[in-house]
C-alpha positions in Angstrom: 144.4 -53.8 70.1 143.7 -53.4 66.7 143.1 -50.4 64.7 139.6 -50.3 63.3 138.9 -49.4 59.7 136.8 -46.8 59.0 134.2 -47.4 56.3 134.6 -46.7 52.3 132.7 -43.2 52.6 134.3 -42.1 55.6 137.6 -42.5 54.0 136.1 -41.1 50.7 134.7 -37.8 52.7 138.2 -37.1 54.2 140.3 -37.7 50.6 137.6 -35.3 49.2 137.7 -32.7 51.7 141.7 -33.5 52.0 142.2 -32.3 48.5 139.6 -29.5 48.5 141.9 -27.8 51.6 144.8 -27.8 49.5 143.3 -26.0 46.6 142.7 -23.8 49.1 145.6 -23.9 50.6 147.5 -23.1 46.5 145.1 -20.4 46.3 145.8 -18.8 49.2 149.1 -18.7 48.7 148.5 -16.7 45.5 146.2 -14.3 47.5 143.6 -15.4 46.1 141.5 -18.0 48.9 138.5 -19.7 48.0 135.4 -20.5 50.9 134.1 -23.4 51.6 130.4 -23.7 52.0 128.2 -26.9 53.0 128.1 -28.9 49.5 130.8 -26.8 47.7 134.4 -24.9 47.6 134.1 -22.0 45.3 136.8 -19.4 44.2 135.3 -16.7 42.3 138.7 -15.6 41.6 141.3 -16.8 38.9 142.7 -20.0 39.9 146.4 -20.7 39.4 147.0 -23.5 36.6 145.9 -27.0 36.8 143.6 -25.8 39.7 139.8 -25.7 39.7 137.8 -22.6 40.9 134.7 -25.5 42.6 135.5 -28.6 44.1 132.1 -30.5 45.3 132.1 -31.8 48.8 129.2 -34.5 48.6 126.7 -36.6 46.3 124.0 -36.7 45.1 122.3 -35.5 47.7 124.1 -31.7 47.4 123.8 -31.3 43.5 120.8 -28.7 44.0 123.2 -26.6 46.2 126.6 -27.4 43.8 124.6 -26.2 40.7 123.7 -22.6 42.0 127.1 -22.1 43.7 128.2 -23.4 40.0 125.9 -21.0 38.4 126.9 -17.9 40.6 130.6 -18.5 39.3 129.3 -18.2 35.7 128.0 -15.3 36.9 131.2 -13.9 38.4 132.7 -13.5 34.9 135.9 -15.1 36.3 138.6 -14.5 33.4 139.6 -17.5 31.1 138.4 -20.9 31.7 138.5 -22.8 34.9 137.0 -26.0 36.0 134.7 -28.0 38.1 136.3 -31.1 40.3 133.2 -33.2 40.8 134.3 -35.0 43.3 131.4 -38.1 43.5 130.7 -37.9 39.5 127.4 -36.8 40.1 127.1 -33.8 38.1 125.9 -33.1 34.8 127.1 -30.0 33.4 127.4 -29.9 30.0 124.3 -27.8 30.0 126.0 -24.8 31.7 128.7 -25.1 28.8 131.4 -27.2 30.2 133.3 -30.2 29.0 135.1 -33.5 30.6 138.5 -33.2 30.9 139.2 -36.6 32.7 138.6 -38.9 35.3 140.8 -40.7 37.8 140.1 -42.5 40.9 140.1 -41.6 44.8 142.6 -43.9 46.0 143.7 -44.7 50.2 146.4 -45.9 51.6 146.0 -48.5 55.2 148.1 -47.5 58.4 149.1 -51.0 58.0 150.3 -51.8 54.9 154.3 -51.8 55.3 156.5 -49.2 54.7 157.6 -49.5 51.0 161.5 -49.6 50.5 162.5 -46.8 48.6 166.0 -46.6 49.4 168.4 -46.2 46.7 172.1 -45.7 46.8 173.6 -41.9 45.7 169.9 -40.6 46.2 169.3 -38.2 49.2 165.4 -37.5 50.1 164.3 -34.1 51.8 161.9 -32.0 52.7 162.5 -28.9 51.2 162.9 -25.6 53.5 164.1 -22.4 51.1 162.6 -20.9 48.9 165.3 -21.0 46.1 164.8 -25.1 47.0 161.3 -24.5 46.5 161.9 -23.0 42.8 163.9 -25.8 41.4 161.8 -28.5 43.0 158.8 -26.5 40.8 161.3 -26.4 37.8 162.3 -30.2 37.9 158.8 -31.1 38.3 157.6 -28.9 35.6 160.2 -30.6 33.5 161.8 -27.5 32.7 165.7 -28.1 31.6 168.5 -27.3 34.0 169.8 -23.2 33.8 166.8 -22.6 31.5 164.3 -19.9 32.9 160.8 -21.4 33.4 158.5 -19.7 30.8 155.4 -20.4 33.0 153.2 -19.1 35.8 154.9 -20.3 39.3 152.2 -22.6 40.6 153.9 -23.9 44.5 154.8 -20.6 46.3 156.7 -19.7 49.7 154.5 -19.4 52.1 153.2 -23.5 51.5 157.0 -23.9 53.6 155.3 -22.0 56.4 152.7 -24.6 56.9 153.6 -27.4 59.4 150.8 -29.5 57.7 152.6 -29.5 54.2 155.6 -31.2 53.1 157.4 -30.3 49.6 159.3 -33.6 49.3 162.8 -33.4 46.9 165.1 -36.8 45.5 168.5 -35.2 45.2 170.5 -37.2 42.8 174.4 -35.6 42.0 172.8 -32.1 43.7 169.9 -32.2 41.2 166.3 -33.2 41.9 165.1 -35.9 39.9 162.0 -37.0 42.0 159.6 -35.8 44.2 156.2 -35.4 46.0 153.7 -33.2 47.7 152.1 -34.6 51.5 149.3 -32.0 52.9 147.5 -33.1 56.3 144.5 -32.8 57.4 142.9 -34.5 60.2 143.8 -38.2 60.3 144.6 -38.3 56.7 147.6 -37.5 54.5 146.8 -36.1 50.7 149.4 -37.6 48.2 149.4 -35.2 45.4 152.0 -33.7 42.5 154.2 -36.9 42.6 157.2 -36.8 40.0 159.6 -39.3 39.2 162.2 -40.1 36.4 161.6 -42.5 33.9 164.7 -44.6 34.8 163.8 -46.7 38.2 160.3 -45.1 38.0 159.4 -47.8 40.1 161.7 -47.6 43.2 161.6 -43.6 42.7 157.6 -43.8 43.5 158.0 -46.0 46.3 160.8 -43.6 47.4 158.3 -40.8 47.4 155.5 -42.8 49.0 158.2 -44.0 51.9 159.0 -40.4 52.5 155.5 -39.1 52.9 155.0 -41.7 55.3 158.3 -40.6 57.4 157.2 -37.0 57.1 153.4 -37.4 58.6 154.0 -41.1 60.1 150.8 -43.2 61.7 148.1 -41.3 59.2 145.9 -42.5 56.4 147.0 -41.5 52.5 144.9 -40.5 50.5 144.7 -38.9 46.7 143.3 -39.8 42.9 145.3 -41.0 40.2 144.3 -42.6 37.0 145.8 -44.5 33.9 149.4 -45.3 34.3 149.8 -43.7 37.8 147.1 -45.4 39.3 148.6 -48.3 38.4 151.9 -47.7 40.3 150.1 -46.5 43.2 147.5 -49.9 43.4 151.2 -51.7 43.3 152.0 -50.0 46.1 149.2 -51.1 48.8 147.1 -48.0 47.1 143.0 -48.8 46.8 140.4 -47.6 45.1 137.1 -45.8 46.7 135.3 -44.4 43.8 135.8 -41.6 40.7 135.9 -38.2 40.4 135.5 -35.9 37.4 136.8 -33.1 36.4 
């Protein structure tokens, strides 16, 4: 029989909730975990770049709730900036001092739609295992030249290999990575997230990556937020939209 389709917000709620568990998940990994409460995941600690310290985890109907959580992390004194992912654009916050960075869009992925062919002669996809793998998978997608030392904060850790429910996905082109992807599970989802690919063959790299996450966690729902460009490329490839976020 026929798989049924769960409805726009149940598919919304998991990509939000997805994504909150693997800032988490980042943050932990830096020693630093968050907690989840009903409305809300805080951090009152520093986050590690490109990471927020709150993530909202529903409308409207929890702003009261978000905005003291919010308020207690102004409170907290947490060093440098850090950021608010409002995940349903429902917040206004410019009144507690902060400003829009961007937007992008919640985007799924069906059980159904086909496998895209990613395949692509001299290129080897992985899931990397070591932690010296791990390094030059964050170099590569950091952009940061071959046999030059990485001038930045190491973001993707060690122990994220320890975790059956995360995959660190590598394209190995003449023993160099030139492509790659993160996949983090939870429930009956998949979260899509950290995707890099050259600008030659952008195209069949992305569908490469997308092909891989789908061999890794096989039989589950993807799920993520893109925007610009990217969204684009992922709407190309059976991606759909479910609603904004802002951070």
């Amino acid at each position: 029989c026929a798989l049924s389709q769960p409805a726009v917000d149940d598919r919304l709620t998991w990509a939000v909730h997805n994504n909150a568990v693997w800032c988490d998940t980042i943050c932990r990994a830096h020693g630093t975990p968050g907690r989840f409460l009903e409305e809300i995941w805080i951090n009152s600690q520093p986050s590690p770049p490109f990471y927020p310290n709150a993530v909202t985890l529903s409308g409207a109907e929890g702003t009261a709730a978000q905005l003291i959580a919010i308020r207690n992390l102004l409170e907290a004194d947490i060093a440098g900036e850090w950021a608010v992912k409002d995940s349903f654009c429902t917040l206004d916050l410019a009144p507690l001092g902060f400003r829009p960075l961007f937007e992008a869009e919640w985007i799924w992925r069906a059980i159904a739609q086909p496998r895209p062919d990613g395949d692509m002669a001299g290129v080897r996809w992985t899931t990397i295992k070591h932690a010296s793998e791990l390094a030059a998978w964050e170099a590569a997608w950091s952009g940061t030249p071959i046999g030059e030392a990485s001038t930045t904060t190491r973001i993707f850790l060690p122990p994220l290999l320890e975790d059956e429910d995360i995959a660190v996905i590598a394209a190995y082109q003449d023993q160099r990575i030139v492509a790659g992807v993160i996949a983090n599970r939870t429930g009956n989802v998949v979260g899509v997230s950290n995707l890099f690919v050259p600008e030659q063959d952008s195209e069949r790299f992305r569908a490469g990556c997308i092909a891989a996450v789908i061999d890794a966690f096989p039989g589950l729902l993807l799920v993520g937020y893109e925007s610009g460009h990217d969204l684009e490329a992922a709407q190309a490839l059976g991606f759909e939209t479910l609603g904004p976020l802002r951070i």
